[in-house]
DRENVO-107545 format. One record per atom (N, C-alpha, C): residue number from 1; residue in one letter; x, y, z. Coordinates in steps of 0.2 Angstrom, whole numbers, always signed. Example, Ala and Ser with C-alpha at 12.3 -4.5 7.8 and 13.67 -1.06 7.14 Angstrom:
2
ATOM  1  a  +66  -28  +39 $
ATOM  1  a  +62  -22  +39 $
ATOM  1  a  +66  -16  +39 $
ATOM  2  s  +64  -11  +35 $
ATOM  2  s  +68  -5  +36 $
ATOM  2  s  +64  +0  +39 $
! end
This chain:
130
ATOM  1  x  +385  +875  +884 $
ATOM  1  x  +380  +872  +878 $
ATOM  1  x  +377  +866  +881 $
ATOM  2  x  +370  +866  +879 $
ATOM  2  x  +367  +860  +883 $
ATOM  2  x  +368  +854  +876 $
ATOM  3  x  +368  +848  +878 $
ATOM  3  x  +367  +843  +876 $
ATOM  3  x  +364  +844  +866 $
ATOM  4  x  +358  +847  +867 $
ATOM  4  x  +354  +847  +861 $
ATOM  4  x  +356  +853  +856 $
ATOM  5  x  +357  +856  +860 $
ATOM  5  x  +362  +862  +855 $
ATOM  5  x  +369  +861  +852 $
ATOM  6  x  +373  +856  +856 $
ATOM  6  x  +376  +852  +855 $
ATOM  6  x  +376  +849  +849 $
ATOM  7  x  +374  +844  +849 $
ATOM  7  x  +370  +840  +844 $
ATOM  7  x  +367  +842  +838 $
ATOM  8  x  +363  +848  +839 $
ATOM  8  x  +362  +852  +835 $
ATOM  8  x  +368  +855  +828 $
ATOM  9  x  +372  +858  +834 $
ATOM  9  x  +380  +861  +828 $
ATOM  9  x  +383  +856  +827 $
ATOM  10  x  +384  +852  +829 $
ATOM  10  x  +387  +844  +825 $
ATOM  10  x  +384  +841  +819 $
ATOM  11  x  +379  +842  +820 $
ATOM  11  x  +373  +837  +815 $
ATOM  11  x  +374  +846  +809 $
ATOM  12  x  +374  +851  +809 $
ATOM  12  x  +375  +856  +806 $
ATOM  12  x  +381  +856  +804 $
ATOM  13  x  +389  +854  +805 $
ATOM  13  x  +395  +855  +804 $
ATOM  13  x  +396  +847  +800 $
ATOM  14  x  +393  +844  +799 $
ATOM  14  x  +394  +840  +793 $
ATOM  14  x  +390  +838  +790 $
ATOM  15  x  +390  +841  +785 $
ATOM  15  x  +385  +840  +780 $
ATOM  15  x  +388  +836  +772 $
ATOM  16  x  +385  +832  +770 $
ATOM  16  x  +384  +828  +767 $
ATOM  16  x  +387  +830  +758 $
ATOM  17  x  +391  +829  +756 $
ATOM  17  x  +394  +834  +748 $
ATOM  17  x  +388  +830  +744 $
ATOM  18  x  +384  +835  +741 $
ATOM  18  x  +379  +832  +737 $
ATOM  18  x  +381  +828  +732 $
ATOM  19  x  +387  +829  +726 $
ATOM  19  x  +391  +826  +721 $
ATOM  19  x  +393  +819  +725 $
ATOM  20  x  +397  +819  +732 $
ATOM  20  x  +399  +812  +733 $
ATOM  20  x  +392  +807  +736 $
ATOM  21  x  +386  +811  +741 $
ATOM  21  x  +381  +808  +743 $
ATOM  21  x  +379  +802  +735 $
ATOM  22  x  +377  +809  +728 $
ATOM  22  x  +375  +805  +723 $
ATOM  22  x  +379  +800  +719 $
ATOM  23  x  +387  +798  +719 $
ATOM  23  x  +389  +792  +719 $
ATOM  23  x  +389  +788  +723 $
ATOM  24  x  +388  +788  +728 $
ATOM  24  x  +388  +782  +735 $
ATOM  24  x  +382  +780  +733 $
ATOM  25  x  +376  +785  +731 $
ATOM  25  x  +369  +778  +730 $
ATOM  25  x  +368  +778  +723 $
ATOM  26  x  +372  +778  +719 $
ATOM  26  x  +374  +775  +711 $
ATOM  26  x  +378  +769  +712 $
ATOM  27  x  +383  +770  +718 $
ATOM  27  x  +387  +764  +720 $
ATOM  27  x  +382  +757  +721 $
ATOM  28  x  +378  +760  +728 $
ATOM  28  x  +375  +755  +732 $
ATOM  28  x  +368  +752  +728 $
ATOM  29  x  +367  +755  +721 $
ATOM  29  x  +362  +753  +715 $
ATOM  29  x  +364  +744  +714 $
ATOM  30  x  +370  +744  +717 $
ATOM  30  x  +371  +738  +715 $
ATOM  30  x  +375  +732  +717 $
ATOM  31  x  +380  +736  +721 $
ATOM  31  x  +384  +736  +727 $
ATOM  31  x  +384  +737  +734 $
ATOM  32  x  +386  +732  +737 $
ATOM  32  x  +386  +734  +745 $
ATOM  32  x  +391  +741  +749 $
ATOM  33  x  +387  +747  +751 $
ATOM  33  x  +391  +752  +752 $
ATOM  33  x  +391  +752  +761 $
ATOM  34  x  +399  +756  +763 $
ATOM  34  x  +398  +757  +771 $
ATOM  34  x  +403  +763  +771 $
ATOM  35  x  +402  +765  +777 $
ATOM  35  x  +407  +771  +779 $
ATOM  35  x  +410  +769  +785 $
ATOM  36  x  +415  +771  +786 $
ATOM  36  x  +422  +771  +791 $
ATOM  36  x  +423  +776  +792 $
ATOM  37  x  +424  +780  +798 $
ATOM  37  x  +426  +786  +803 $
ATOM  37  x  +427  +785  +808 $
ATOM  38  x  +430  +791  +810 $
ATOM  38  x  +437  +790  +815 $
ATOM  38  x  +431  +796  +822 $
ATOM  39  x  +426  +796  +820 $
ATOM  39  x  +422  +800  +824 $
ATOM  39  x  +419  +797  +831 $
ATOM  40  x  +418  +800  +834 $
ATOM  40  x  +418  +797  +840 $
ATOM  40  x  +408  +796  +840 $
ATOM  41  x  +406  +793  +848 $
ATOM  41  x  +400  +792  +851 $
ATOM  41  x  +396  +797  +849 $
ATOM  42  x  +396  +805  +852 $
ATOM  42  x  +393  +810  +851 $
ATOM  42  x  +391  +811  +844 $
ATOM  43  x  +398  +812  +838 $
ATOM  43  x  +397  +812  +835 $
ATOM  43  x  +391  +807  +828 $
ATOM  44  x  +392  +801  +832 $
ATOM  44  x  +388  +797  +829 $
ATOM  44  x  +382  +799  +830 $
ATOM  45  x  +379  +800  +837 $
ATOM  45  x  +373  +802  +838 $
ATOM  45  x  +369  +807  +834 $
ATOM  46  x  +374  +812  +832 $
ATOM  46  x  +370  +818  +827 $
ATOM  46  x  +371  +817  +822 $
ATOM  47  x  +375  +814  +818 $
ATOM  47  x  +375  +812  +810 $
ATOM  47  x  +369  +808  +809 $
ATOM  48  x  +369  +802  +814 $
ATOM  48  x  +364  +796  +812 $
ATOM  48  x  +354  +799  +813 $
ATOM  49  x  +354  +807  +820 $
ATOM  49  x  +349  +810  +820 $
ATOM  49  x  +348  +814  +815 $
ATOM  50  x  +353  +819  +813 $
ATOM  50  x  +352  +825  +807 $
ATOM  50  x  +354  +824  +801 $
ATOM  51  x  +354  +818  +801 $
ATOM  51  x  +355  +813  +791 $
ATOM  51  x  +352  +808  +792 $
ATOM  52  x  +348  +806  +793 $
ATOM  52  x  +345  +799  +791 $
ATOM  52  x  +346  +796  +785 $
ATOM  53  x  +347  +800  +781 $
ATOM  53  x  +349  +796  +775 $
ATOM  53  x  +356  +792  +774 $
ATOM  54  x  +360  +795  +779 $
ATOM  54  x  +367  +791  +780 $
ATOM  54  x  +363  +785  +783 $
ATOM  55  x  +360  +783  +786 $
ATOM  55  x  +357  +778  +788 $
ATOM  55  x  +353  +773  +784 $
ATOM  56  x  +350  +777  +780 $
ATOM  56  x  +348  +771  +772 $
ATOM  56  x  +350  +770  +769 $
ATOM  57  x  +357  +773  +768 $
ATOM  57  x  +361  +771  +762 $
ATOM  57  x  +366  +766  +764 $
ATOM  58  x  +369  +767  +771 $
ATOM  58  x  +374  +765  +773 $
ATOM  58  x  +373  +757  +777 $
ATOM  59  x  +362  +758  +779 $
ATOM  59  x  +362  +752  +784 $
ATOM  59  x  +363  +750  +789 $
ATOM  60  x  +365  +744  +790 $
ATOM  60  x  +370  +744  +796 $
ATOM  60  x  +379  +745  +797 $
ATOM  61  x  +379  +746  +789 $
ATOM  61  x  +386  +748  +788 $
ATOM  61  x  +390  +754  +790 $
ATOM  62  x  +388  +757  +796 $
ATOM  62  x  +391  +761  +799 $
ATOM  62  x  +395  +762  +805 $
ATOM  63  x  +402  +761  +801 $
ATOM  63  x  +408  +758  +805 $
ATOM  63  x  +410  +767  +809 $
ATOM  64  x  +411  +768  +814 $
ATOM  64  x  +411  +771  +819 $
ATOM  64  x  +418  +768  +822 $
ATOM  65  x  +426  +770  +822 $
ATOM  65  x  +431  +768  +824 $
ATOM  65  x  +431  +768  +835 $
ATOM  66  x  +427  +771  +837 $
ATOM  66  x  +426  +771  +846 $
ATOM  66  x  +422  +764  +844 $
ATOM  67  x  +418  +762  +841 $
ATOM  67  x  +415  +755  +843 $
ATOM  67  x  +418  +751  +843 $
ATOM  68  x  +424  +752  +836 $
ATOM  68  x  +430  +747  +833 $
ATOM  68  x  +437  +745  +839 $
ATOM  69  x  +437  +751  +845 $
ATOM  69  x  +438  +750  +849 $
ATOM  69  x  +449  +753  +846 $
ATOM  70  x  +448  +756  +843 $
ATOM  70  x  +455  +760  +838 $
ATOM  70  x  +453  +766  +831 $
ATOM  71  x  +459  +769  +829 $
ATOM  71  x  +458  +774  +826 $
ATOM  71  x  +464  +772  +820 $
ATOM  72  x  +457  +775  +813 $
ATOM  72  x  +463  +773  +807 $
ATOM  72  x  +469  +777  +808 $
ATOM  73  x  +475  +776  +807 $
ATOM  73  x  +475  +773  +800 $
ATOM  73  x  +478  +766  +804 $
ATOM  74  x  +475  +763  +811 $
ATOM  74  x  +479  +758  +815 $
ATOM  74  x  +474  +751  +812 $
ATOM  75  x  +479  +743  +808 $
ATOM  75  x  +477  +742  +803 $
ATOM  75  x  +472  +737  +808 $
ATOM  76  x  +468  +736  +816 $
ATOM  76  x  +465  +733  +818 $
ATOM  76  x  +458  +736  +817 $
ATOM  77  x  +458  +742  +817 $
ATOM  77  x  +451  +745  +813 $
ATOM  77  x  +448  +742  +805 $
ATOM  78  x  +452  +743  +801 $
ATOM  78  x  +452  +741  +794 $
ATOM  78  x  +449  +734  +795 $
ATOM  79  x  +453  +729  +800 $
ATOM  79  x  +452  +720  +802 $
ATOM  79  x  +446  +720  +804 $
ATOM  80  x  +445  +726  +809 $
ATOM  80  x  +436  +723  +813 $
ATOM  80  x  +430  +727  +808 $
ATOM  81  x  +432  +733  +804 $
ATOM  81  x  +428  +734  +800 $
ATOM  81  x  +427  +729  +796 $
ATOM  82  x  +432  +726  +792 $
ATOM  82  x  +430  +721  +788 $
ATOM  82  x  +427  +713  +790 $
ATOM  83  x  +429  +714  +795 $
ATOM  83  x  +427  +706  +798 $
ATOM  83  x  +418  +706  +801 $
ATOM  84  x  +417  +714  +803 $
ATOM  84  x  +411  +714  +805 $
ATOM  84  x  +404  +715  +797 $
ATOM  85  x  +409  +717  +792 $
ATOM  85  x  +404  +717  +787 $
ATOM  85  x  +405  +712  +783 $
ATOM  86  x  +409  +707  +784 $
ATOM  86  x  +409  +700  +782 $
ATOM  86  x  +413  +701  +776 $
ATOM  87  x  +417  +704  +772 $
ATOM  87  x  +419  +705  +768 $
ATOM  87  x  +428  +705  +767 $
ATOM  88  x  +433  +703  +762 $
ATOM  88  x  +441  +701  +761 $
ATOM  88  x  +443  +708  +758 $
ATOM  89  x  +448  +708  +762 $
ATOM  89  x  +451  +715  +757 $
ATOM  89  x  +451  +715  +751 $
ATOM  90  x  +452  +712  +748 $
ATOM  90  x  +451  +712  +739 $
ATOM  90  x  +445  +715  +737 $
ATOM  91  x  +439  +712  +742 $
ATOM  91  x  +432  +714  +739 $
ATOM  91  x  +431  +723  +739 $
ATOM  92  x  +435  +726  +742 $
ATOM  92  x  +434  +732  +745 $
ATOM  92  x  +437  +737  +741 $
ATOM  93  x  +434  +742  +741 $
ATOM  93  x  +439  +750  +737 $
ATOM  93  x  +436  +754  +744 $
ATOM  94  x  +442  +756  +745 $
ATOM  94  x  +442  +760  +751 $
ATOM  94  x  +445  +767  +750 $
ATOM  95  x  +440  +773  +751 $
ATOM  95  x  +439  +776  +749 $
ATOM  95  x  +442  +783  +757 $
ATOM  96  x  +447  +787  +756 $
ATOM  96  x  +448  +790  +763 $
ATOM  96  x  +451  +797  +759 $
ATOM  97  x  +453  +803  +761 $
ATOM  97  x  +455  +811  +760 $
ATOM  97  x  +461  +809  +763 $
ATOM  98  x  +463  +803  +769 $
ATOM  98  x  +469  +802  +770 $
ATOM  98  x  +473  +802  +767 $
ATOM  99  x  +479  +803  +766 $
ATOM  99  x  +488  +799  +762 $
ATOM  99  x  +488  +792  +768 $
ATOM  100  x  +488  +795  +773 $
ATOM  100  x  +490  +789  +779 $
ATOM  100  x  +485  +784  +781 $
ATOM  101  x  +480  +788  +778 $
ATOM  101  x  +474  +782  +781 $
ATOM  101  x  +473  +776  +775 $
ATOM  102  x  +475  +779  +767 $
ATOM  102  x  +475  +773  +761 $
ATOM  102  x  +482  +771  +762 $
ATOM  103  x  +488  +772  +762 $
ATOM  103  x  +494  +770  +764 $
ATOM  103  x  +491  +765  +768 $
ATOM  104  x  +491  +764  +774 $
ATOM  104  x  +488  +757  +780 $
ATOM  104  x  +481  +754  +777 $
ATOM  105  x  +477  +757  +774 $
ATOM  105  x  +472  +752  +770 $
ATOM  105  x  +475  +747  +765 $
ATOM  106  x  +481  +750  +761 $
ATOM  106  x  +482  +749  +753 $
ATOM  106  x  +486  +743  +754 $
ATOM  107  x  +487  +741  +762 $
ATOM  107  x  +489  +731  +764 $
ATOM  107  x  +482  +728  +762 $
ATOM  108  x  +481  +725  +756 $
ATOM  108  x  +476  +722  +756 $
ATOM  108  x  +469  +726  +753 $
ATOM  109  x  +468  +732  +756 $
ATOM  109  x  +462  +735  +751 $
ATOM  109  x  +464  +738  +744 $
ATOM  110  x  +458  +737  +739 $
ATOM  110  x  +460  +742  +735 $
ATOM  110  x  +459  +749  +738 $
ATOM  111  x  +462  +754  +735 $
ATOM  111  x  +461  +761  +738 $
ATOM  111  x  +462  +766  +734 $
ATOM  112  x  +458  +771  +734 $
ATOM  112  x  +459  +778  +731 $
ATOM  112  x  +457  +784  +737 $
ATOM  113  x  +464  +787  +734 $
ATOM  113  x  +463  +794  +738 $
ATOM  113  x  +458  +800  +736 $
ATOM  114  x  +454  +802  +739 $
ATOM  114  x  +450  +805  +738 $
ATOM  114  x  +454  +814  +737 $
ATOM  115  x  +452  +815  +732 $
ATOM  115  x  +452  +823  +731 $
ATOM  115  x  +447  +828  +729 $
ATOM  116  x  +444  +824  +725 $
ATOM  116  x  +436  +826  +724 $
ATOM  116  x  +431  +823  +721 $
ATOM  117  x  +424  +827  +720 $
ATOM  117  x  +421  +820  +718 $
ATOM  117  x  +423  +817  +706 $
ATOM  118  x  +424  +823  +706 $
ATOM  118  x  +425  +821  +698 $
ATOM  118  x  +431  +815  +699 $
ATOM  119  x  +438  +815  +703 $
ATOM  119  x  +442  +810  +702 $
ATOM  119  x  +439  +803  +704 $
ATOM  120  x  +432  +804  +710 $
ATOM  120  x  +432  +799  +714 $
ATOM  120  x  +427  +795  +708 $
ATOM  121  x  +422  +799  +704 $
ATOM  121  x  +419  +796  +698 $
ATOM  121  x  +422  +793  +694 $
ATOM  122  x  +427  +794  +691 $
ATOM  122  x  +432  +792  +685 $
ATOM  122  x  +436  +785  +688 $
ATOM  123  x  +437  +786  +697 $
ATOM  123  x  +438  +779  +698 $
ATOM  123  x  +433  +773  +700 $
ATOM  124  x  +426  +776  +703 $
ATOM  124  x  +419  +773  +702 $
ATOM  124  x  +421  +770  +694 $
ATOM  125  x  +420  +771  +689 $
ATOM  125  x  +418  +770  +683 $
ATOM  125  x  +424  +765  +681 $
ATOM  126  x  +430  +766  +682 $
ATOM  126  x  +437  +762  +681 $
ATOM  126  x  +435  +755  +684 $
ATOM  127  x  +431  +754  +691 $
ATOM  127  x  +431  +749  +694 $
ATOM  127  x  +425  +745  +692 $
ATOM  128  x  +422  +748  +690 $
ATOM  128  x  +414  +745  +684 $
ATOM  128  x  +411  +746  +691 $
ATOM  129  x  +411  +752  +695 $
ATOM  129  x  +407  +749  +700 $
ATOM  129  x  +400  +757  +699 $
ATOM  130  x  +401  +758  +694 $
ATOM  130  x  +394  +765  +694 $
ATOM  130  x  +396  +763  +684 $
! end
């Protein structure tokens, strides 16, 4: 597979859940938002090509754990993601599908386990943050 076909299925195998895209910029209305993944180089390269809008929402908050130089749920990613967006765990709702990855966040972040977008709304709205 060459490089660009490559890229191509990558940037096609994650696609963006329109329900959660639309509370992350209901969030960022008013709020500073970022993402954390456990995704590598490659993969940064075709989300950030084939979604540009993860790029305007997210800014330069696009925490990428290969750059963080570790992989959640290990709590030195959590440390340099938050240090590199200037922010104290308290400021944070940390948002993961993990058990293990909010378990190691819930030192210090607030956290909710994702399971869909109607629960993750009803905790948006709990937090006055939508």
């Amino acid at each position: 597979m060459s490089h660009d076909d490559f890229r191509s299925a990558m940037a096609y195998a994650f696609e963006p859940d329109a329900a959660v895209f639309d509370l992350v910029h209901r969030v960022a209305a008013n709020h500073d938002v970022a993402m954390l993944t456990n995704n590598w180089q490659a993969v940064e390269e075709t989300l950030v090509a084939g979604h540009p809008e993860l790029a305007r929402i997210f800014d330069c908050h696009l925490y990428f754990t290969w750059r963080l130089r570790g992989r959640k749920p290990d709590s030195v990613v959590f440390e340099r993601a938050l240090c590199s967006w200037d922010k104290e765990p308290g400021q944070v709702l940390f948002i993961d599908d993990s058990e293990k990855n909010i378990a190691a966040a819930a030192n210090g972040l607030h956290t909710h386990h994702f399971t869909g977008p109607e629960a993750l709304e009803r905790e948006l709205q709990s937090q006055g943050l939508i």
